[in-house]
N, C-alpha and C positions, 0 to 999 in steps of 0.2 A: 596394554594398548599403546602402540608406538606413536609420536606426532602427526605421521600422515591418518591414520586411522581416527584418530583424536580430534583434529580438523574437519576428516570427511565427516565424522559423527554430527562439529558441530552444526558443519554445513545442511545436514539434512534433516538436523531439529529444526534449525531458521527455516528453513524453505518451507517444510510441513507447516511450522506457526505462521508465518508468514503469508503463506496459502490460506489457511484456516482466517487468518484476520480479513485480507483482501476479498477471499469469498463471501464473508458477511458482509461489505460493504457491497459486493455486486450484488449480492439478496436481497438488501436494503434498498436499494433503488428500481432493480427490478421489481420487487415484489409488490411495489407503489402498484404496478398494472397485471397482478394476480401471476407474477412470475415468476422463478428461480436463475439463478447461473446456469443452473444445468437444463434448465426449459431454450434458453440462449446459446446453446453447445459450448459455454465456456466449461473450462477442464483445470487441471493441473496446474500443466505447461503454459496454456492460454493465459488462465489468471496470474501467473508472475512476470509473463515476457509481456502482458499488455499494460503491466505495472511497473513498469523497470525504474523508475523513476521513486517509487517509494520503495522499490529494493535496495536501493543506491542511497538515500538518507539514511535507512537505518544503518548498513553497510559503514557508510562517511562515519556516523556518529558513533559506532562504537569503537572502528578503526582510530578514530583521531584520541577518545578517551583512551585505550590501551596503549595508544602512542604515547600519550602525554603520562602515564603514568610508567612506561617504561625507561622514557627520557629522562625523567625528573630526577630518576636514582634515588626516587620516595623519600623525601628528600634528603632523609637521615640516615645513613651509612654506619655500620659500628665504630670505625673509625674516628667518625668526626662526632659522635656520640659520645666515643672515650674521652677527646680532648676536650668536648665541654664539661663532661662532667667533674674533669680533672679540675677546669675552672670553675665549677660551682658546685664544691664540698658543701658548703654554707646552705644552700637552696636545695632541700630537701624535694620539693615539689617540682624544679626541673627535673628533676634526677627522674622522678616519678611517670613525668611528662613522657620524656624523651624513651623512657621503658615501654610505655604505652602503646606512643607513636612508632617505635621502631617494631612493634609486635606485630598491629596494623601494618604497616608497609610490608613483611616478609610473607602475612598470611596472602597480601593483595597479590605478591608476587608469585607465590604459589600455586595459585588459584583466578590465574587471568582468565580461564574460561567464564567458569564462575560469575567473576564482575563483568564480562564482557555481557553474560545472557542476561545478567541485570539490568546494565545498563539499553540492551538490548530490547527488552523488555518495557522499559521507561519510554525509551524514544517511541517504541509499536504504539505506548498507549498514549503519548501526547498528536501522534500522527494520527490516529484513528478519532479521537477526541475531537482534532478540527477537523476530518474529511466527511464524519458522518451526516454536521450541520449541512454540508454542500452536497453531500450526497442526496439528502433531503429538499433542499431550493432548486436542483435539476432536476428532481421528477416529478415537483411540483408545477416547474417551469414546464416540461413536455404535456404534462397533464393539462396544463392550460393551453395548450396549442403554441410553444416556442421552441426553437431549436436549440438544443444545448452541444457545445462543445465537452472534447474530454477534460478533466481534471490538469491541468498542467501549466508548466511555466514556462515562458519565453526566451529564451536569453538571447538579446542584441537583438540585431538586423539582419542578420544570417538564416531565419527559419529555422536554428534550431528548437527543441522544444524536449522538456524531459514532462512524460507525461508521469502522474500521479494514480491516475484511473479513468480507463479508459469506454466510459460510458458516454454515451452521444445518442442526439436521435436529430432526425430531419423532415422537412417537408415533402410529401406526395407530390410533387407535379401533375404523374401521369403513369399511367397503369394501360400498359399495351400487350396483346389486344383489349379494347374494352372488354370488360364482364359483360356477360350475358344478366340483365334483367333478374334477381331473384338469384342469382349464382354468388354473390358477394353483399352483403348488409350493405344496404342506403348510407353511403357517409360523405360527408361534404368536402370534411375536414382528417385527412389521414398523417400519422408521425412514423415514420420509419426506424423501427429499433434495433433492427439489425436481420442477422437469418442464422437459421440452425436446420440440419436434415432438409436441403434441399428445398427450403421452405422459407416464405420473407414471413416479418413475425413485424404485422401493423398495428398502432394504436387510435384506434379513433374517438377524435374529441368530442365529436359532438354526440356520440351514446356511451360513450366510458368502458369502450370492451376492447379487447385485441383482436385480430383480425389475421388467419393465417390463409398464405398465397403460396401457392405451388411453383416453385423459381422454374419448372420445368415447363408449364405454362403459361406464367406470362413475366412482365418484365416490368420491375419498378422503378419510375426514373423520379429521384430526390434531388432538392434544392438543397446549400448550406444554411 
């Protein structure tokens, strides 16, 4: 397997893992109101471009370790191995050391993949670690009747924002045409969670069910 092949490979391990992490945190929040990702038409493609922001920190962090370990020249070379040990005949245990460490550094080098899917790995689980908590307080938050924003961070005054995950829900204003009497459950209080197949997909707080609307006829208009 040549390096481009090697890359795509490992490129399409992360993306599947990656998927597979992200989709259980959209499960996990959906599933608060009896629903899946895939009840929500999230897919594949969806769940990593609506997360790009957690694709990018694992990205950042393993990019920056494999940097800093291919910069560092591990940090013991044969060379400079040879001329210390030339200096420390006497010190058995450098000698020992430095054998060691210089084993470790050639296997690391070797085998960057490797430590890359490690470290890789580490980061997925320290980021899913804190996203699940908040993944949790937002749908406990919709569930009580409040509007949550997606997952994400701000940077500056600029509006830009790297989102994390992109789950939201908002307020019912107004639903036009009205329903007819008996055509839609009695709800006072409606949260907007999104739409899949042509269809808005509502929660309502005050009987605890979701509530599906036909986008073909009629038309939900949400507050932030």
């Amino acid at each position: 397997m040549n390096l481009l092949d090697r890359h795509a490979a490992y490129g399409l391990i992360g993306g599947l893992v990656s998927y597979c992490a992200l989709s259980a945190l959209y499960d996990q929040f959906y599933g608060a109101f009896g629903l899946t990702a895939t009840d929500m038409g999230i897919g594949y493609l969806d769940t990593l471009s609506r997360s790009w922001g957690f694709i990018l920190l694992i990205t950042l962090a393993v990019a920056l370790y494999v940097f800093t370990l291919s910069g560092m020249g591990l940090p013991i070379s044969r060379k400079r191995a040879h001329n210390y040990r030339n200096r420390s005949k006497s010190a058995r245990w450098v000698n020992a050391y430095m054998h060691f460490a210089q084993s470790i550094m050639e296997w690391i080098r070797r085998n960057l993949g490797v430590v890359a899917a490690i470290v890789a790995a580490f980061a997925l689980f320290i980021a899913l670690s804190a996203s699940s908590s908040a993944v949790d307080d937002r749908a406990a938050a919709t569930i009580n009747g409040n509007a949550i924003k997606p997952l994400q961070v701000k940077l500056g005054n600029h509006g830009l924002r790297i989102i994390f995950l992109d789950i939201h829900s908002h307020h019912v204003r107004m639903i036009t045409p009205a329903p007819t009497p008996g055509s839609v459950p009695c709800c006072k209080h409606l949260m907007h969670l999104g739409s899949s197949d042509r269809t808005y997909i509502l929660y309502c707080v005050d009987n605890k069910r979701v509530i599906r609307l036909s986008i073909e006829r009629y038309v939900v208009h949400t507050s932030p």
